[in-house]
N, C-alpha and C positions, 0 to 999 in steps of 0.2 A: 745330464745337464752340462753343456759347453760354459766354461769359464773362461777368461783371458787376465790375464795377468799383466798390468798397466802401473804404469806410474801416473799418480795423481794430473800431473803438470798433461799429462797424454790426455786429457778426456774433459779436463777442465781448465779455462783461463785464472792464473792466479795475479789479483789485483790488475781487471786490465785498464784502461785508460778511459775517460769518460769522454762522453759526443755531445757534446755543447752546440754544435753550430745550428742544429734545429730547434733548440730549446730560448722560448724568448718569456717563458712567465717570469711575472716580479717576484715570486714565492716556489721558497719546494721545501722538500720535506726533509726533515733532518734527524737524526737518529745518534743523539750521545751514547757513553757508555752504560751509565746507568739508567737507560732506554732498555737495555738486555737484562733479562733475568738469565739468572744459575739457570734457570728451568726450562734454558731452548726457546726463549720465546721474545716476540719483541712487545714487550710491555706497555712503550709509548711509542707515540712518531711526533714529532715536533712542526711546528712550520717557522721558517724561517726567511729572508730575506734573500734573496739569490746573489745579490751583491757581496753578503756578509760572509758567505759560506762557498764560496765558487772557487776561491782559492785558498791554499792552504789545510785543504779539509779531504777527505778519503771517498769517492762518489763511487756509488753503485745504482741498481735500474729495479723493476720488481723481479723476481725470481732469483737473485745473488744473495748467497749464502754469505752472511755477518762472522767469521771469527774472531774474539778479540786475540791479540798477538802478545801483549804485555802480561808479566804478573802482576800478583795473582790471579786476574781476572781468568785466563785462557788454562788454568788450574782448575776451578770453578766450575769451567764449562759454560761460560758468555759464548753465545754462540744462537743465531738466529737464521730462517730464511726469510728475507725480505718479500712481505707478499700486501695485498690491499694498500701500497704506498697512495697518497693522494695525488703526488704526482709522478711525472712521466722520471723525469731525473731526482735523485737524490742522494744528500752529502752524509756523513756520519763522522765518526773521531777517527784521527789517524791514528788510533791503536787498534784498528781492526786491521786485518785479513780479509780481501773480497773475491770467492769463488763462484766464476760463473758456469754452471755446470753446461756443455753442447749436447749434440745431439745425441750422443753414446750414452750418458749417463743420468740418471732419473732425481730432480732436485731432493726428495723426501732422502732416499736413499744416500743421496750426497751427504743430507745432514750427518744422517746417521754415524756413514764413516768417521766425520772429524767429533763426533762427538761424545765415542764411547772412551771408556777410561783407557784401552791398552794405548789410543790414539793419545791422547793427551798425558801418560804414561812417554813414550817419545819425544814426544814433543817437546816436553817438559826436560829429559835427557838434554837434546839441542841446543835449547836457549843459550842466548849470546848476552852477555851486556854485564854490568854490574849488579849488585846486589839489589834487589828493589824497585829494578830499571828491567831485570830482564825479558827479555820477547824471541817469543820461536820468532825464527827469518823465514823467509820465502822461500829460501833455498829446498828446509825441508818439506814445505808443502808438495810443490813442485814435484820432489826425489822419493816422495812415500811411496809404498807399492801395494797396490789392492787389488783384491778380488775381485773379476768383473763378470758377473755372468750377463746372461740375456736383459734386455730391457723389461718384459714381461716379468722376469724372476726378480729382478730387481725392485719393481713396485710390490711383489707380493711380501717380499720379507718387507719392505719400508710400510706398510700395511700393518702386518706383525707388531713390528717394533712402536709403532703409533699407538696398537691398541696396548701394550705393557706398558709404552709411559703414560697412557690416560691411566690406569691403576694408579699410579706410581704420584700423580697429578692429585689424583681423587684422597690420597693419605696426605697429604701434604696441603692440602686445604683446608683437612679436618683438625690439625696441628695450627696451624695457622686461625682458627675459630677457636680454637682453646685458648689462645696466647689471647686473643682480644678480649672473650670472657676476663680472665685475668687482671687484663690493662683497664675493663670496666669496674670488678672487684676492690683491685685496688684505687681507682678514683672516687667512687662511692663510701669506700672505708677512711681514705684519709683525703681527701680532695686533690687538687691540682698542685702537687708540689712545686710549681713556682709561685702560684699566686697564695698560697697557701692559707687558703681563707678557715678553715678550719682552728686557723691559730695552734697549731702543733710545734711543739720544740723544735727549733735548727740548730745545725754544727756544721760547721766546715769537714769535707767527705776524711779529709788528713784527718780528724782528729776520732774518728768514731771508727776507721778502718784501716789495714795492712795491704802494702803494695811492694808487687813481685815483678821487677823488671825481668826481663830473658835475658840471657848472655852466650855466648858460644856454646854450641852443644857438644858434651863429648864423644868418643865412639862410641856407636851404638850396635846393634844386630838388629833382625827384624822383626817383629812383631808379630808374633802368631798367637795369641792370646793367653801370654806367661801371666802368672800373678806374682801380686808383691815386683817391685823394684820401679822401676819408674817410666812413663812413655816420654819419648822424646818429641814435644809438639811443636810442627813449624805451624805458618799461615797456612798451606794449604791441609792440614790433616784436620782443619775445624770444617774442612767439607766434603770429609769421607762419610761413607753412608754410615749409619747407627753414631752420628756426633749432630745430628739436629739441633739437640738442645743442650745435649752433655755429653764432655769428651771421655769416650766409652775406649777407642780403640789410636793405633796412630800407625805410620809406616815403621819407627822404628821403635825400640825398650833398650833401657841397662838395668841390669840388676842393682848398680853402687850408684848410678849419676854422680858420680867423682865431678870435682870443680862444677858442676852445673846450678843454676839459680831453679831450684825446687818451689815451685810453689804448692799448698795443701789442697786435697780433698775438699770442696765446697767453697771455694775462691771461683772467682768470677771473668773468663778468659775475654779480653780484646786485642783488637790488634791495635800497634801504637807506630806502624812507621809503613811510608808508601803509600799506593791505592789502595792498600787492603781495609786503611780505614773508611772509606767511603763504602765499602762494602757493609758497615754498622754492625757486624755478626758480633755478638755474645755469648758464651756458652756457661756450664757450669764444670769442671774437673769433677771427675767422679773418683780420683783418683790420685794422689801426689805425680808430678807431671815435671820435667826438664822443658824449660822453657829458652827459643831461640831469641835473638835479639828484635825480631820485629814481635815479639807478644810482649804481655806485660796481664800479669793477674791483682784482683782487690778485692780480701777478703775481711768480712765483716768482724770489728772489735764486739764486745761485751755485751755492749747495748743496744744492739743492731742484730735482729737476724738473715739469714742469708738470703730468703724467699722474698722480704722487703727490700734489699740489698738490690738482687735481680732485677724485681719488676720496677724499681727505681732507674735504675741504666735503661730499660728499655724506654724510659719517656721521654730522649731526646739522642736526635743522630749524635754520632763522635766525628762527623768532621767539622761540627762547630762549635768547637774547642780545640781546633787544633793549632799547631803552632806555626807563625806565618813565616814558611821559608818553601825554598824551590821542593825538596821532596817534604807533600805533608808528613807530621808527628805530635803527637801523645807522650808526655813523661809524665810523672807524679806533681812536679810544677804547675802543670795544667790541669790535673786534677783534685789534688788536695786542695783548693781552695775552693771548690765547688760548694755548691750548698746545700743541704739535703735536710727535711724533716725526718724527725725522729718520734715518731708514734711509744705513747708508751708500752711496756712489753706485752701486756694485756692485751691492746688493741692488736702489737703486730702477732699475737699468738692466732687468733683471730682469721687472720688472713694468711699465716699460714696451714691453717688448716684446711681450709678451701683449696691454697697451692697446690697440698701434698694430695688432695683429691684429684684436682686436676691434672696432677703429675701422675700419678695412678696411670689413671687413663690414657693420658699421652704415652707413658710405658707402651701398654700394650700396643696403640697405633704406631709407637717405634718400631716394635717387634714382627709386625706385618708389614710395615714400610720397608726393613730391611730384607725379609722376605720377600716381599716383591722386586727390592732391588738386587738383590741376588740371583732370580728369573731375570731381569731383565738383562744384566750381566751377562747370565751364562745366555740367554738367544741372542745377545748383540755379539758375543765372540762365535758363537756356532756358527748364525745367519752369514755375518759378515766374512765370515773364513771360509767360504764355501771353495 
């Protein structure tokens, strides 16, 4: 099999310039950030106003590959190919990256490259900017260097590759029907906790629970799965594979977490500064955990168990409640005032025994989810390393 050996910027135009002059509709299509899922795909298409969005905004055409450029998003793995657009021209957010793959290189295949982990692994190395701000540049797109074999060889691994993330798609759906079960469970068992027609106890969330802000993380080493001592968790290790729902594993560990802000085993992880919160993820520590300064954990007091705690957070997004300044943020101020029923222990015994069923089960759909993403893994670096 004939390979060549290219830099990215050789085979594909990065962010090129959009053609306006034939395009006269009042409407196109527009594509924000959270239009992208983690999951390669583009979840919504917008329409918008062509006036509103013509300047100012990142345009690409159908077949141009989405990568977001900012973190954490481009951490994540936001990343789409633009295909079925309604219309001819279309705008999206300038924190994308837009790769228009020619005629050398095969669009499925393109994805694939930018979107396996050794790729975003680099990328991530690169980034420019401040803390919170920062975004791979152009440059390294451009200067990447990949494997290019034949056209035909090309669609047959992106072939491949499509049919291990439909797996990968297929556990991740079934997770996703378990969470809603859940969200149903618990509306059924104690109602709508805003409306809170049930007439069940409230407390302000400050007073019925513990809050872990992150602070600078110390040295650490790397994480091969040591017991006992502590993982050191940024924003992007809540989306390493086997952390779905709880933080199992992280890039780095210390045995002491000397000066670090520890939070416990069954506290409740979000993110409290930057995009990350629009991302809404929640997890649970499975583990006492070093936390950096954009997390922030809250675990439940006395009265409160952790299972009602969880599916409490999950009934409303965290970016509103955030705090109104140029980078959004999350402190304890924003939260301890919040309002939360408090079911008596009875009831919440109750629901969590349903949880720990449902959690059961999602275990095991972890444990083949990360199984198939470790397939996936290893033929995305075989394939793609040809």
């Amino acid at each position: 099999m004939t390979v060549k050996h290219v830099r990215l910027g050789d085979v594909v135009q990065i962010n090129p310039s959009a053609r306006f002059s034939d395009y006269t509709e009042d409407r196109v299509s527009f594509v924000a950030m959270t239009d992208v899922s983690d999951a390669g795909r583009l979840s919504n298409v917008q329409n918008r106003m062509t006036a509103e969005v013509s300047k100012g905004y990142t345009s690409f055409c159908e077949g141009d590959v989405l990568l977001a450029k900012i973190t954490p998003c481009f951490e994540n793995g936001k990343a789409a190919v633009a295909l079925q657009l309604p219309t001819r021209l279309a705008f999206g957010s300038t924190e994308f990256h837009v790769l228009r793959p020619s005629e050398k290189i095969d669009t499925r295949f393109l994805f694939h490259l930018i979107w396996n982990p050794e790729f975003r692994r680099q990328g991530a190395l690169r980034m420019t900017g401040s803390a919170g701000q920062k975004r791979v540049p152009a440059a390294f797109l451009s200067d990447y260097e990949v494997a290019l074999p034949s056209l035909p060889e090309q669609r047959r691994i992106a072939v491949i590759l499509d049919k291990a993330d439909g797996l990968r798609r297929k556990r991740l759906e079934a997770n996703r029907l378990a969470n809603e079960f859940l969200r149903a469970c618990f509306r059924d068992m104690f109602g709508d906790p805003v409306t809170n027609e049930k007439g069940l106890p409230v407390h302000q969330l400050g007073d019925v629970c513990r809050f872990y802000a992150g602070n600078s993380l110390p040295a650490g080493e790397p994480f091969d799965g040591q017991l006992g001592g502590f993982l050191h968790i940024k924003v992007g290790d809540m989306n390493l594979p086997g952390n779905e729902t709880d933080i199992q594993v992280a890039r780095e560990w210390s045995s002491k977490g000397s000066g670090a802000i520890i939070a416990p085993a069954g506290t409740i992880l979000i993110p409290k500064r930057g995009g990350a919160i629009a991302t809404n993820k929640k997890r649970v520590l499975s583990r006492p955990c070093a936390l950096d300064p954009n997390l922030m954990a809250i675990g439940p007091g006395d009265g409160l168990r952790q299972e009602v705690l969880l599916e409490w957070f999950k009934q409303f997004d965290l970016t509103s409640i955030t705090s109104g300044s140029a980078v959004p943020q999350l402190n304890k101020g924003d939260l301890a005032p919040l309002r939360i029923t408090v079911p008596p222990l009875a009831m919440q015994d109750r629901f969590v025994d349903v949880s720990r069923k449902v959690k059961s089960a999602m275990v095991r759909q972890g444990e083949q989810l990360m199984s198939i993403q470790a397939i996936c893994a290893a033929l995305t670096s075989n394939l793609l390393a040809v």
